[in-house]
C-alpha positions in Angstrom: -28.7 24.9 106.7 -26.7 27.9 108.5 -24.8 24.9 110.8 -24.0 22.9 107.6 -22.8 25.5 105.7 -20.3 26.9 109.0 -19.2 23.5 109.3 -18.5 22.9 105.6 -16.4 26.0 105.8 -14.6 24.8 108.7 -13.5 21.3 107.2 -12.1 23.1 104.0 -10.5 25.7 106.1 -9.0 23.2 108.5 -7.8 20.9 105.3 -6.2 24.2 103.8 -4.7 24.7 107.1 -3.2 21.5 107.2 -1.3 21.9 104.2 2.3 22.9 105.8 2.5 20.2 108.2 1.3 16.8 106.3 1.7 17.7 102.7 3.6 15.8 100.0 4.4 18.4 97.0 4.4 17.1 93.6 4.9 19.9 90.8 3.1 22.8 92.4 0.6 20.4 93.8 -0.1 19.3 97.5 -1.8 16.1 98.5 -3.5 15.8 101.8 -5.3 13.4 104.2 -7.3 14.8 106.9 -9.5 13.2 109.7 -13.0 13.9 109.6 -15.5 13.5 112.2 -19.1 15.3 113.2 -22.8 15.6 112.9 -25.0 16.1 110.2 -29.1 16.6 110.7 -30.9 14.5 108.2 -34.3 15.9 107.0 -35.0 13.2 105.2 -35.1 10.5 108.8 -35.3 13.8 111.2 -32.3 12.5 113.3 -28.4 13.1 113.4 -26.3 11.4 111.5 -22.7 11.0 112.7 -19.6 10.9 110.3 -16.2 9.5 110.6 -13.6 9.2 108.0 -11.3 10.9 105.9 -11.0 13.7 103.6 -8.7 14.0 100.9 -7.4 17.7 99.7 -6.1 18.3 96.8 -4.8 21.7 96.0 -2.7 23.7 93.4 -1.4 27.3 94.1 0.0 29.7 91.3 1.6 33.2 92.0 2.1 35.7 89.2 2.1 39.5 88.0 1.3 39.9 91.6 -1.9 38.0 92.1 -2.5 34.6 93.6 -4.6 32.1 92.4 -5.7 28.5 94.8 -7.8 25.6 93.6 -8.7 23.0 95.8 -10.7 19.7 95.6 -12.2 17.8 98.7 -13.1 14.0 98.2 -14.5 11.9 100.9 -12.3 8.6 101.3 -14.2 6.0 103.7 -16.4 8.3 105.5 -19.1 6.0 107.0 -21.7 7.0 109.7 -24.8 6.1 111.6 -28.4 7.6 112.5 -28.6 8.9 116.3 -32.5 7.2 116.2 -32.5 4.7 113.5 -29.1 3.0 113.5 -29.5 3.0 110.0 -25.7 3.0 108.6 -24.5 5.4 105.9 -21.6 5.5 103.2 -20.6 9.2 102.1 -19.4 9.7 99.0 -18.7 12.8 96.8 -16.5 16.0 95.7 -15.9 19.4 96.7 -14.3 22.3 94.3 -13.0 25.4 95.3 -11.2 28.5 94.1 -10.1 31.9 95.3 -7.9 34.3 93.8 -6.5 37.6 95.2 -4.2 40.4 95.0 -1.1 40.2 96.8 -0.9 43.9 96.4 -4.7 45.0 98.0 -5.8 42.5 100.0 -9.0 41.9 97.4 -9.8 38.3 96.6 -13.1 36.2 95.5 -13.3 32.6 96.8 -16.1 30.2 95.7 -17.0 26.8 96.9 -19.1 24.2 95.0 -19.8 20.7 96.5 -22.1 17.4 95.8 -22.3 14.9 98.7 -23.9 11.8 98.8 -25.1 9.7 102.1 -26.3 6.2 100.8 -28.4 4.1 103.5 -26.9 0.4 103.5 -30.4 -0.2 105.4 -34.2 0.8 104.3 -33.5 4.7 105.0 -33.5 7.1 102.5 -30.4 8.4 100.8 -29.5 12.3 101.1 -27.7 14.2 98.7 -26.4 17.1 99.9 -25.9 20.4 97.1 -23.5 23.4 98.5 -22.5 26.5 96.6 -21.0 29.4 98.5 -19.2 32.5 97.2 -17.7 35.7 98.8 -16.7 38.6 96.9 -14.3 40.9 99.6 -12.8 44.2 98.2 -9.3 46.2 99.2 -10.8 47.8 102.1 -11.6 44.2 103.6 -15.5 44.6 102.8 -17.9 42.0 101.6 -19.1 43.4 98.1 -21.2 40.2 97.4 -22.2 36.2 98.6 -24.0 33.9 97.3 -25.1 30.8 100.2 -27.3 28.2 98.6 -27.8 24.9 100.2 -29.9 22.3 99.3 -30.8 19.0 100.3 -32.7 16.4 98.7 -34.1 12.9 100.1 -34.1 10.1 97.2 
């Protein structure tokens, strides 16, 4: 669960990243495509499940009386993959939301992460749903007051 939550961190970090060099701006918001591509361990088939596609990032940025405020939203746009044992092949299919705000005067800033994803078999396997919700509380002196890491997975 430790992997899948680094990894989720990674993509959304990479997508925020990406921002300067392939956004579009419309009114404060920026709309982005970004390649997608690893593994993900299935508990429900007990094999790796590899995933190709794209990501779309959506996110909206508002500075004022000093503090800063981001909200973002991750969709998965034609992300397919396929079992490393089974072959079986899998659409993915869901939404990511996320918000942090900060000070631009202390350095302090709370970021949260919620996301629901979906891997529905197009053969007999089961479908996995996959449930994320991270949060990290950091204070002025750059220290990690509070988090909250809860991951779960469900076979349906």
């Amino acid at each position: 669960m430790k992997k899948l939550s680094i990894l989720f961190a990674a993509v959304v970090a990479v997508a925020v990243l990406s921002v300067s060099w392939k956004a579009t701006t419309n009114e404060g918001a920026t709309n982005v495509k970004v390649p997608y591509s690893g593994d993900l361990w299935s508990p429900c088939t007990n094999e790796m499940i590899h995933l190709e596609g794209d990501l779309h990032l959506l996110t909206n940025m508002t500075t004022n009386d000093n503090r800063m405020s981001v909200k973002y939203q991750l969709q998965s746009q034609g992300i397919s993959g396929m079992g490393s044992i089974s072959g079986n092949k899998y659409n993915a299919n869901g939404i990511a939301k996320a918000s942090m705000n900060g000070s631009l005067v202390n350095g302090s800033y709370t970021n949260t992460i919620n996301a629901n994803f979906n891997l529905v078999s197009q053969g007999s396997g089961d479908n996995l749903s996959v449930h994320i919700l991270l949060h990290i509380t950091v204070n002025a002196n750059g220290d990690v007051t509070a988090t909250v890491e809860n991951i779960s997975m469900d076979c349906k």
